[in-house]
VEXDREN-2710 file (C-alpha; in Angstrom, 1 decimal):
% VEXDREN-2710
k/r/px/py/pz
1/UNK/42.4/-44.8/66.8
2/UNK/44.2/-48.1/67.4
3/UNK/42.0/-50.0/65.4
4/UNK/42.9/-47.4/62.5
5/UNK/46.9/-47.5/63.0
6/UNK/46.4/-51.4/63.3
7/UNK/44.7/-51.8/60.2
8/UNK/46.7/-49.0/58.5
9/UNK/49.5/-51.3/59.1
10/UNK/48.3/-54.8/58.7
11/UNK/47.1/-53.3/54.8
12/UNK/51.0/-51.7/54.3
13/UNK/52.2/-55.5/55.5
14/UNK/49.6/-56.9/53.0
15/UNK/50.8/-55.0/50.0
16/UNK/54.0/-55.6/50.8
17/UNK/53.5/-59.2/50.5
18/UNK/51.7/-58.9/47.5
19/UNK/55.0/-57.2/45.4
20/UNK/57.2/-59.4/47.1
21/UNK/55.3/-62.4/45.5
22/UNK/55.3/-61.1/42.3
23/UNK/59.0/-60.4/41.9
24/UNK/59.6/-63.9/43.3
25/UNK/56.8/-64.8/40.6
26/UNK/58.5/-63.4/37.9
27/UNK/61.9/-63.9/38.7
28/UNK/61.3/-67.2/38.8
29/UNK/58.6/-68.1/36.2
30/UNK/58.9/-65.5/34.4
31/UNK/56.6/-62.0/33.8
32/UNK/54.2/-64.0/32.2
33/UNK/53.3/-65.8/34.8
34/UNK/52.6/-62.9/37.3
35/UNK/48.6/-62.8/36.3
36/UNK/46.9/-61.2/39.3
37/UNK/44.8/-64.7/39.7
38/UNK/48.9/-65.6/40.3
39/UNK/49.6/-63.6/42.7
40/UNK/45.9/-63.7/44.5
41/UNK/46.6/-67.4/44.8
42/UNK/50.0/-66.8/46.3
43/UNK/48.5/-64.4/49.1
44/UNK/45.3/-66.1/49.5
45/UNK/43.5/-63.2/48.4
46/UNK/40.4/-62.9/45.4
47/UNK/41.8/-60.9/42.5
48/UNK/39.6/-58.1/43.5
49/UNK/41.4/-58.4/47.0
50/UNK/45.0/-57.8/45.5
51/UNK/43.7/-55.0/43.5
52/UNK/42.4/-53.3/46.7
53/UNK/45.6/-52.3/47.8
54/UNK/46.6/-50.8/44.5
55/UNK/43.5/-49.6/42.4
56/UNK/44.2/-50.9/39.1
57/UNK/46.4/-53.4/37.7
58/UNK/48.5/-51.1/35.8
59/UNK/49.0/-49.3/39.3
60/UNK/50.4/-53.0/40.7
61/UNK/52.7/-53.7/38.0
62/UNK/54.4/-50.2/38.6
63/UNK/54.6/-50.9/42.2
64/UNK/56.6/-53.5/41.0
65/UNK/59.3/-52.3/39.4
66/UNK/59.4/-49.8/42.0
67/UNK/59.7/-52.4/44.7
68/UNK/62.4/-53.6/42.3
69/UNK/64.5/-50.5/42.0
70/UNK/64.0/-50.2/45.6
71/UNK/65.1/-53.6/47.0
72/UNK/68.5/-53.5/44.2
73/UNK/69.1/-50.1/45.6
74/UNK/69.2/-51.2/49.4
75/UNK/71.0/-54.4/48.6
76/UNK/74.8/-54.4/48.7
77/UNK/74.9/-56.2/45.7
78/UNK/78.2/-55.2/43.7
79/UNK/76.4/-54.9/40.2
80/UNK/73.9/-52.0/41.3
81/UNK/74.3/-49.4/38.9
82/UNK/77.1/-46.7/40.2
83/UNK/76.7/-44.0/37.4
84/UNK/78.6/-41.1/39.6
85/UNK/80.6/-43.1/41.4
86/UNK/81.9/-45.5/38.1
87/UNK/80.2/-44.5/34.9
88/UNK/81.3/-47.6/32.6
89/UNK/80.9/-50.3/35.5
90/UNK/77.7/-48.4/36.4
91/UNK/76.0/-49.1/32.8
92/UNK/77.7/-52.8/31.9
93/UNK/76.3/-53.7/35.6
94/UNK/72.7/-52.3/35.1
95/UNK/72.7/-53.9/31.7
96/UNK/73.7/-57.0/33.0
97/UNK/71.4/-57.1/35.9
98/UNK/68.5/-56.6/33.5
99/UNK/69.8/-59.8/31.5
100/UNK/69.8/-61.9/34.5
101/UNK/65.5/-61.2/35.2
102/UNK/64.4/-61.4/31.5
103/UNK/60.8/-60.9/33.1
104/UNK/61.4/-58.1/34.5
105/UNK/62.7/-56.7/31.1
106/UNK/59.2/-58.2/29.8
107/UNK/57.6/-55.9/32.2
108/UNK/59.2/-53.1/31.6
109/UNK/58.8/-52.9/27.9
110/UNK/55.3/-53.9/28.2
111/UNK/54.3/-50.9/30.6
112/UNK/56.7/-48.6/28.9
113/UNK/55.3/-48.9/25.5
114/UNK/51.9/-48.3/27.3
115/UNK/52.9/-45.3/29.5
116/UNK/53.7/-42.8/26.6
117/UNK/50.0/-41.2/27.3
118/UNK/50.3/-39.2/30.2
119/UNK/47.3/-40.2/32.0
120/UNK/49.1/-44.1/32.5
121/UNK/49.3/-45.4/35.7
122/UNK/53.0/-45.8/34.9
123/UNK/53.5/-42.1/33.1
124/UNK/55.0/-40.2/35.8
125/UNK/57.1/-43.5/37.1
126/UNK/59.1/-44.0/33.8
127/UNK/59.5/-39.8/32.7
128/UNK/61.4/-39.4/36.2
129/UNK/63.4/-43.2/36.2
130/UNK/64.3/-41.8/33.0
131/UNK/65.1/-37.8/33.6
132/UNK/66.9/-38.9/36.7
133/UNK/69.1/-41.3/34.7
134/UNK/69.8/-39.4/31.7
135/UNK/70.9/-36.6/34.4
136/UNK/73.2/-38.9/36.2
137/UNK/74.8/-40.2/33.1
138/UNK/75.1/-37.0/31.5
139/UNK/77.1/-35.4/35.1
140/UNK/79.2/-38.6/35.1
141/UNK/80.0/-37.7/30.6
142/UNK/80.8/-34.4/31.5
143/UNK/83.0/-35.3/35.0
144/UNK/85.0/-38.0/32.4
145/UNK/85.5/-35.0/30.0
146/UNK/86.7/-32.6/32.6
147/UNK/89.5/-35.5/33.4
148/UNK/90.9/-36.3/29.9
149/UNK/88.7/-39.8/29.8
150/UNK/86.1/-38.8/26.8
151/UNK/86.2/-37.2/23.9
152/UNK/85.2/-33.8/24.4
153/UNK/84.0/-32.9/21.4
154/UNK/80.9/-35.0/22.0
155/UNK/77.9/-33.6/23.7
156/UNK/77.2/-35.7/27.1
157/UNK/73.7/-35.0/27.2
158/UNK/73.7/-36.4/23.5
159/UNK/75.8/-39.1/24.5
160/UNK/73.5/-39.6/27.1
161/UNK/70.3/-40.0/25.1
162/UNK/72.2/-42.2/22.7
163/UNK/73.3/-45.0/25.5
164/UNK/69.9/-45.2/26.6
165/UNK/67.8/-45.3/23.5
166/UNK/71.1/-48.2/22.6
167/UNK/69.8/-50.6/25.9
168/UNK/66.4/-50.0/25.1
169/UNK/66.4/-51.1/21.8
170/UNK/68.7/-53.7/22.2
171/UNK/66.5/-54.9/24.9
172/UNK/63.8/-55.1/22.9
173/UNK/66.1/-57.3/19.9
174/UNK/67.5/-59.8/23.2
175/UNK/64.6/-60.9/23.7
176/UNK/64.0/-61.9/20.2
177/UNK/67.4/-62.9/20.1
178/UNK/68.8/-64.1/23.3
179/UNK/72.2/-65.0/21.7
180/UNK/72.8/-60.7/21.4
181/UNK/75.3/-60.0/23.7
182/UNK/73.9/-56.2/25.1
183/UNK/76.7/-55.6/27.4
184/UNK/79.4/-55.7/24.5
185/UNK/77.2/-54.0/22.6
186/UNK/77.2/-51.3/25.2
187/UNK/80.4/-51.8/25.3
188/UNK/81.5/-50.9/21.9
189/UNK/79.4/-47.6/21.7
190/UNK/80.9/-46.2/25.0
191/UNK/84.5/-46.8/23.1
192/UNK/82.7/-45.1/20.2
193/UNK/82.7/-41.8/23.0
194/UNK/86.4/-42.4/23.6
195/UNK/85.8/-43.5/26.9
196/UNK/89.0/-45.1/28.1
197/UNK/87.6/-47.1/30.9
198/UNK/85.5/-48.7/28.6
199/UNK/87.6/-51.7/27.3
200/UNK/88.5/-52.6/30.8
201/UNK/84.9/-52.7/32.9
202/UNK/85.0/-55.4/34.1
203/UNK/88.9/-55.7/35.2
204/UNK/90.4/-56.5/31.6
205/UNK/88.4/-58.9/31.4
206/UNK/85.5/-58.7/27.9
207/UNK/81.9/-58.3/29.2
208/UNK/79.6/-60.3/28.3
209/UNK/75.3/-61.4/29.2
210/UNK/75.2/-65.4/29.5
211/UNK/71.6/-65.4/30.5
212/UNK/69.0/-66.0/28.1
213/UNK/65.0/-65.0/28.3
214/UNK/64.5/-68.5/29.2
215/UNK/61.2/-70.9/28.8
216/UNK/59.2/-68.9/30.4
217/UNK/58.3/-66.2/27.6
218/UNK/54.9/-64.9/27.2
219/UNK/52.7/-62.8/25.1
220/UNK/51.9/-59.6/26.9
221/UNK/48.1/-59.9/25.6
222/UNK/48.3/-63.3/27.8
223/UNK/48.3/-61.2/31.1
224/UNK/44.6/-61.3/33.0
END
C-alpha cells in the first residue's frame, strides 16, 4: 500500500513538472516550440513517457491551459481578471494578460478551433471556461445596470456574448497584426454599452497592449 501512495505521488510530482515546463516553454519560446520531443527533453522523459501521464497530446495541451488558469488564479498578481469584483478592469486586465504570452493565445486558438466536436479532448474544458465567463460578465452587466453605470436598454447577456466574440476575434487579427491595440479596442465597445467606468480603467490613464507575438511564431501544423 505504500509502494502504491509512493508512486501515486511521485507520477502527480512528474506531471506536474511536465506542465510546468511547458508554460516556461512557451512563455518563453513561444507555443511553437512546446513539441512533446520539447518538453520530453526538458524532463528527461521519451515522448511516449510524457504522454503517459496524460493519454493523448490533445489531453496535455489542455492541461495546460488549465495549469495556466490555475497558477494566474492563485497568484496575487493585480491584472488577474476581477469580473464581479471590477467588471471593466477585470476585462482590459485579462486582455492584456493574454497580450503579454502570445503563445499561450497560439494555444488557445489552435485547440479551440479544434474542440468544437464534442468528443475533443478540450470540449468540455472550453464550453465551461466559456459558460462560466459569459455568466460572470453578464451578473457583473446587470449589477452595473442596477447602479446607473450601463445603459439599460442593452441586454447583458447580449452584451456579454458580444465582448467575448470581440477578444476572440480580435485575438485572432493581433496576431496577424501585432500593431492592433485589443485592449482599446475593448475599450471602445464597453463605452459603446455606456459603461462609465470604461474611459478610466486603468486610473485615467488610455489602455493600451505594448507586447507583440514576437519571433517565435509558428504554424500550428509544425507541432509533433
Amino acid at each position: 500500500m505504500a509502494n502504491t501512495r509512493g508512486s501515486y505521488a511521485k507520477g502527480i510530482a512528474k506531471r506536474s513538472e511536465i506542465l510546468e515546463a511547458a508554460l516556461s516553454i512557451i512563455d518563453q519560446q513561444g507555443y511553437g516550440a512546446a513539441t512533446v520531443k520539447q518538453l520530453a527533453d526538458a524532463v528527461g522523459l521519451s515522448q511516449t513517457g510524457v504522454l503517459r501521464y496524460f493519454g493523448t497530446k490533445e489531453t496535455l495541451f489542455v492541461e495546460i491551459l488549465r495549469r495556466r488558469d490555475e497558477a494566474l488564479e492563485a497568484s496575487s498578481n493585480p491584472k488577474y481578471p476581477d469580473f464581479e469584483g471590477d467588471l471593466v478592469r477585470g476585462i482590459l486586465n485579462a486582455v492584456r494578460l493574454d497580450t503579454e504570452a502570445p503563445g499561450m493565445i497560439q494555444l488557445t486558438l489552435r485547440l479551440v478551433g479544434e474542440a468544437t466536436e464534442s468528443g475533443h479532448a478540450a470540449h468540455d474544458f472550453f464550453r465551461s471556461r466559456f459558460d462560466s465567463t459569459r455568466l460572470l460578465i453578464g451578473a457583473a452587466l446587470r449589477h452595473l445596470q442596477s447602479e446607473g453605470r450601463m445603459d439599460r436598454g442593452i441586454d447583458p447577456e447580449i452584451a456579454a456574448n458580444l465582448i467575448f466574440a470581440s477578444i476572440d476575434g480580435l485575438r485572432l487579427q493581433w496576431m496577424y497584426a501585432p500593431s492592433i491595440d485589443i485592449v482599446e479596442h475593448i475599450s471602445v465597445l464597453l463605452k459603446t454599452f455606456g459603461i462609465v467606468d470604461a474611459p478610466n480603467a486603468f486610473g485615467g490613464k488610455e489602455p493600451g497592449s505594448s507586447q507583440t507575438p514576437g519571433t517565435h511564431v509558428r504554424q500550428v501544423s509544425d507541432l509533433q
